[in-house]
C-alpha positions in Angstrom: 83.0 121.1 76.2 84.7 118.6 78.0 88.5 119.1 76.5 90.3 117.2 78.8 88.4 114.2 79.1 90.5 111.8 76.8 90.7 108.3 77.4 93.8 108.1 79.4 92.8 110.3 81.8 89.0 108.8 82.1 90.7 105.3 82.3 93.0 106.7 85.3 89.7 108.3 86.9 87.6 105.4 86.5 90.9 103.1 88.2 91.0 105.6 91.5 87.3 105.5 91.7 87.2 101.8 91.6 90.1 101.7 94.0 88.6 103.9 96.2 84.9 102.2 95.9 86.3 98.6 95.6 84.2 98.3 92.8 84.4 97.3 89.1 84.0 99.8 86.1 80.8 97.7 85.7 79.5 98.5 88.9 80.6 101.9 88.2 78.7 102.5 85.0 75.8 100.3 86.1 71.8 102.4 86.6 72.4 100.4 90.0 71.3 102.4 93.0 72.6 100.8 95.8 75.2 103.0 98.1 78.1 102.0 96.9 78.2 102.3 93.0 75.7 105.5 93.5 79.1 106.6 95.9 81.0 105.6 93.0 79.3 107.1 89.9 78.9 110.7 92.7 82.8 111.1 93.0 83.3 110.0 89.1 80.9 112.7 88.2 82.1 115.1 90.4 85.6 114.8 89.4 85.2 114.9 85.6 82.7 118.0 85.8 84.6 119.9 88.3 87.6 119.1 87.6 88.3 118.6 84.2 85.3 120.6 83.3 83.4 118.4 81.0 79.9 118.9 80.2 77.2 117.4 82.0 75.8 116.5 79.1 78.3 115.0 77.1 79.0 112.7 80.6 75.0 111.6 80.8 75.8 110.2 77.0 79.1 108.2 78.1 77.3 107.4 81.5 73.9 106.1 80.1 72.2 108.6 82.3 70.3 111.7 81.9 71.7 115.1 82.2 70.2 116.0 85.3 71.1 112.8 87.0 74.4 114.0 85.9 74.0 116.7 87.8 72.2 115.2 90.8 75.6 112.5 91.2 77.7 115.8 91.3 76.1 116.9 93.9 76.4 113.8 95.7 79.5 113.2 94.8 81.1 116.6 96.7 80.5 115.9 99.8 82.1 112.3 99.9 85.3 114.0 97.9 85.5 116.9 101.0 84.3 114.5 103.7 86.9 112.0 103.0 89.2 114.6 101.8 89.8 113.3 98.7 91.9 114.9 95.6 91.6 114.3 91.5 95.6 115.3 92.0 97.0 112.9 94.1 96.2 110.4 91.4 99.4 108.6 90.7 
């Protein structure tokens, strides 16, 4: 159950992720596959599952994706959180 995923917090997710990505929520909710919104949609992923511990399968519905490529941009999306060493917390 994903208890702490409300809108304002998504919304301030979505806005780092973008910032960080230079990307637009469209890009960021896009099936595209090219490096940069894939980036993108890995750290979202990462953060909200890890995080803020919501369900993979509740994300795939909001995402437009399926459960395991839920899981598959999680993946992806912890190394370029730990490689670039960045933190859901220093969110301001």
């Amino acid at each position: 159950m994903c208890s702490y995923y409300v809108e304002t917090v998504n919304k301030k997710i979505e806005d780092r992720v973008c910032e960080i990505f230079s990307v637009d929520r469209e890009d960021l909710f896009s099936k595209s596959r090219k490096k940069v919104e894939a980036g993108a949609r890995g750290l979202f992923c990462f953060w909200a599952v890890t995080e803020l511990g919501c369900g993979q399968k509740e994300l795939a519905k909001k995402l437009g994706m399926t459960q395991p490529g839920v899981g598959y941009a999680v993946i992806k999306g912890k190394p370029i959180s730990k490689s670039n060493h960045l933190e859901l917390k220093k969110m301001s």
